[in-house]
Structure formats: C-alpha cells, structure tokens
C-alpha positions as CSV (number, residue, x, y, z in Angstrom):
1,X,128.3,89.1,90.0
2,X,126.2,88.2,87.4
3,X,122.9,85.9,88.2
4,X,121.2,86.1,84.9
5,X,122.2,82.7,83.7
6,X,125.1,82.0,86.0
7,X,126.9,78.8,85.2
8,X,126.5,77.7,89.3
9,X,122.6,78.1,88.8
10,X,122.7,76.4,85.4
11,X,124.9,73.4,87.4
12,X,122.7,73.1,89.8
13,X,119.7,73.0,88.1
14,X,121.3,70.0,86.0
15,X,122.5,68.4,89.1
16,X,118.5,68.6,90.6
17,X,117.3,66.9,87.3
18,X,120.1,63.8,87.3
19,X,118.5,63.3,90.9
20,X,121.9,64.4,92.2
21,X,119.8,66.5,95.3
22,X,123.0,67.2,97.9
23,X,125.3,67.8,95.2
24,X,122.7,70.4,93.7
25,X,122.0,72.1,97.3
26,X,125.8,72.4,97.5
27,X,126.0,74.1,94.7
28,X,122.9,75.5,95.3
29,X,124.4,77.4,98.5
30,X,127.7,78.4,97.0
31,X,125.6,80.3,94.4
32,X,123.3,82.5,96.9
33,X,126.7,83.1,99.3
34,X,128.4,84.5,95.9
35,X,125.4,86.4,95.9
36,X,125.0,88.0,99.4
37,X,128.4,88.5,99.3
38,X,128.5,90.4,96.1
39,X,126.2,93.1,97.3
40,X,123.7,95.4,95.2
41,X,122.8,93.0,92.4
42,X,119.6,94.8,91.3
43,X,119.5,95.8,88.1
44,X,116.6,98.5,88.8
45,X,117.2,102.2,88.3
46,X,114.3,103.3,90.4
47,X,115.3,104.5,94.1
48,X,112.8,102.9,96.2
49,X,113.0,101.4,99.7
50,X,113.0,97.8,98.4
51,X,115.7,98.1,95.9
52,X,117.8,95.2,96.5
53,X,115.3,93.3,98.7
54,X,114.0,90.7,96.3
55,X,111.7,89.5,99.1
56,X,110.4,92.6,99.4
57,X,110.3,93.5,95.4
58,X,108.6,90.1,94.7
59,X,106.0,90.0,97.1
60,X,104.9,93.8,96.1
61,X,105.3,93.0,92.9
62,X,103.2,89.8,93.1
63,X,100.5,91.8,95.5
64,X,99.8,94.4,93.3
65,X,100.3,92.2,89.8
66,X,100.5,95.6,87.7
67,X,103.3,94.4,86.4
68,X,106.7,91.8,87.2
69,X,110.4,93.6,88.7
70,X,112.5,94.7,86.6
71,X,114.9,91.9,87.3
72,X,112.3,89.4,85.2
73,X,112.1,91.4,82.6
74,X,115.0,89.8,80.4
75,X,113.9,86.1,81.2
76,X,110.6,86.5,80.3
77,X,111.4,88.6,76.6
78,X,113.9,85.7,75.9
79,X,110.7,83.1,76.4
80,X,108.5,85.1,74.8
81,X,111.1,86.0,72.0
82,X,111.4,81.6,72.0
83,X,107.5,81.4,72.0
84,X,106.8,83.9,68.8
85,X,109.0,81.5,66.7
86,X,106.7,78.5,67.5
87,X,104.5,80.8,65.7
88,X,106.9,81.8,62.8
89,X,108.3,84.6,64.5
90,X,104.9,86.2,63.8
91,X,104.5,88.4,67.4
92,X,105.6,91.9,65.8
93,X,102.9,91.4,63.1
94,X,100.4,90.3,65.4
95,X,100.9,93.3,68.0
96,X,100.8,95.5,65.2
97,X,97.5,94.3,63.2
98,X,96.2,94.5,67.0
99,X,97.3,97.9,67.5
100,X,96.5,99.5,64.3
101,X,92.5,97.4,64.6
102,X,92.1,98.9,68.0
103,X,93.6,102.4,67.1
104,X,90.4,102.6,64.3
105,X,88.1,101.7,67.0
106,X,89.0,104.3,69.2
107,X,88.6,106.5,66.2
C-alpha cells in the first residue's frame, strides 16, 4: 500500500476543495480501510513500541518536538526542495556559507 501520494488521498483532497464534502469522506474512508487493511505501512527502521501506531508516533513526536517521524520526512524535503527554488535553488549554497562561517567561529 502505498500512502505517500496515493491517487485516493489526492481524489479526495480535490473532491473537499470542489465543495463535493460526502463524495470526499467516501473516498476519504475507502482510503484509511485500504490502509488498516494493508497492515505495517511504516516506513521506520527503528524497533520501538510505537512503530506502526501513528497516534502514538505523532503525539511523541509532537511532545518532544526534537525532531518530526520518519514518515514526514519525504513531504517535507519535497517542500523544502520547492521552497529553495523560490530562492534560485540557492539552499545548498546557503547551508554551506552557514556551515563553513560557524565552523571558523568555533575555531
């Protein structure tokens, strides 16, 4: 099962924006029973007691704010990623001129 961009979410998050609300909670509910049904969908390699919880997962994650599950971590590169080009693609160059200025304060 694959819920990173799956075409039911993507349906019924067009559906919600035409105003189209029971039509988008149909499909809205199809998409989580594929999902239950599907089993272990967590893409996380650590073995931890939440792993496949995402209530769990989230609300630890979100309690502790150290940093998000590893289940975000693609959606939020690929807006980044889409953010650095407002800026000419110029992230990498930034980061870097950041890293290298603080590396010759710590010196």
């Amino acid at each position: 099962m694959i819920i990173d961009g799956n075409e039911l979410a993507i349906l019924q998050d067009r559906l919600e924006k035409e105003g189209r609300h029971q039509e988008a909670w149909d499909v809205k509910q199809e998409f989580l029973r594929q999902v239950r049904e599907s089993g272990d969908h967590c893409p996380c390699p650590e073995s931890c007691p939440h792993h496949g919880n995402c209530f769990e997962c989230v609300t630890l994650h979100r309690g502790h704010r150290d940093h998000l599950p590893m289940c975000m971590w693609d959606m939020v590169n690929e807006r980044l990623y889409l953010l650095s080009h407002m800026t000419e693609g110029t992230l990498q160059r930034y980061e870097k001129a950041h890293t290298e200025e603080e590396k010759k304060q710590d010196a």
